[in-house]
Structures are given as structure tokens and as C-alpha cells.
C-alpha positions in Angstrom: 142.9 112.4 62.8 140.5 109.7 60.5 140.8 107.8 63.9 139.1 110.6 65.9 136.7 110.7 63.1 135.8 106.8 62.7 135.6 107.0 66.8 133.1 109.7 66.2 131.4 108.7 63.8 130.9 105.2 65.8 130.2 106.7 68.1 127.3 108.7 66.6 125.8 105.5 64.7 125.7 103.8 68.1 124.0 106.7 70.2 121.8 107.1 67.3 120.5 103.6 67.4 120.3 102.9 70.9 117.8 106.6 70.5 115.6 105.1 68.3 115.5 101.7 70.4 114.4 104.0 73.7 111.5 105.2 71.7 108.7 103.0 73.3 105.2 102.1 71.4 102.4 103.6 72.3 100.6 100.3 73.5 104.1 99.8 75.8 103.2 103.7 77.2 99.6 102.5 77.4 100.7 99.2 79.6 103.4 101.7 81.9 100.5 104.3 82.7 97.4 102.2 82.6 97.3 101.4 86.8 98.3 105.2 87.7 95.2 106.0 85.1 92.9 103.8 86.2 93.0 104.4 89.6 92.7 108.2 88.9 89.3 107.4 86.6 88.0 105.2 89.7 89.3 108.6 92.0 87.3 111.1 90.2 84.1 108.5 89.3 83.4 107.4 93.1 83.8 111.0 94.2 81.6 112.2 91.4 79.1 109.4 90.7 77.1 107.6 92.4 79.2 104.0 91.8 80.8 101.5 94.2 84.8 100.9 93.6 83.9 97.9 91.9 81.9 99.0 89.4 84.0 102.4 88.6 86.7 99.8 88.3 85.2 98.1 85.8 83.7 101.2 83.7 87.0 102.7 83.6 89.1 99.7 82.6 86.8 99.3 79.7 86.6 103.1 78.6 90.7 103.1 78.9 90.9 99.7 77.0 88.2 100.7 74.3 89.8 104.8 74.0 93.5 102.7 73.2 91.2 101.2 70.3 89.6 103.6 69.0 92.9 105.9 69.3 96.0 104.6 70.9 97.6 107.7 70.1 95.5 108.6 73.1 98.9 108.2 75.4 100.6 110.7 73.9 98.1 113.5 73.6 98.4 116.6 75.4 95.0 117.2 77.7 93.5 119.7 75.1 93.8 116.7 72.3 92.7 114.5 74.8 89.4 116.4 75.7 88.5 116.6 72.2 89.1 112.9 71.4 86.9 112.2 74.1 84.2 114.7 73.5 84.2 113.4 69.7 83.7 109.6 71.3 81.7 109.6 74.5 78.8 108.7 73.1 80.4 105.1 71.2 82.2 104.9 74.8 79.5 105.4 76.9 77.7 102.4 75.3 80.0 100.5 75.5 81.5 101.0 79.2 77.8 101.7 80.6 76.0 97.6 80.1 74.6 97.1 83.1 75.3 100.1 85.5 72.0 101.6 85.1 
């Protein structure tokens, strides 16, 4: 019986660790999503603006780079959060991602 529970108890300790090992950082979620995102900014900004694939590229690589800065929590966010976090910053993005495309 105290073998059952050293076996289960191992057994816990190991599953336990290897769960906190799976939990990935927010700039490793960031790197996974960022070409799915990115092509889904360039999507909806050549369909919506008047911008060349090439340039859309570039404006959203920087506003997805410079929204991980200001907030890399950004990757996580559910779309509600995500709204609000860019409402509160398009200004500071918009000068930022927008040198040169006027």
C-alpha cells in the first residue's frame, strides 16, 4: 500500500512538472501566431485601405511588433480586451506604424 502511494505521488510530482514546463511565454505564443496574424492584418488592410501588399506588410509587422511592446500580454487577450488595448493605443501606434505611408 505506501508503494501505491510513492508511485502516486511520483507520479503526481512528474505530471505536475512536465504542466508547468508546457506553459509557453507569451513572446513564444507571440512567435507561433505572428505569420497567421500578420497575414490576417495585411487581409483586412488591402481589402479596406487603399495600400499595396507591401506596404500593409510592413505597417502591420510594425503595429504587431510595437502592440507585443507595449503589452505582450496582448496574445492572450480575449477580443473585448484586445479592442480596448488597442483603442487605448492607436494613436502611439499609428505614429509609429504610419512614417511614410501618407
Amino acid at each position: 500500500m505506501k508503494m501505491k502511494k510513492v508511485v502516486l505521488c511520483s507520479f503526481m510530482c512528474i505530471m505536475f512538472s512536465a504542466c508547468q514546463h508546457a506553459v509557453k511565454s507569451n513572446r513564444e505564443l507571440f512567435d507561433e501566431q505572428y505569420e497567421k496574424k500578420l497575414k490576417s492584418c495585411v487581409r483586412v488592410m488591402i481589402d479596406n485601405a487603399d495600400v499595396d501588399s507591401l506596404q500593409a506588410e510592413s505597417i502591420c509587422s510594425c503595429l504587431l511588433n510595437n502592440l507585443f511592446l507595449i503589452d505582450s500580454n496582448f496574445v492572450k487577450m480575449p477580443d473585448d480586451s484586445l479592442t480596448l488595448l488597442l483603442d487605448i493605443n492607436r494613436e502611439k501606434l499609428e505614429k509609429m506604424c504610419n512614417k511614410g505611408t501618407e
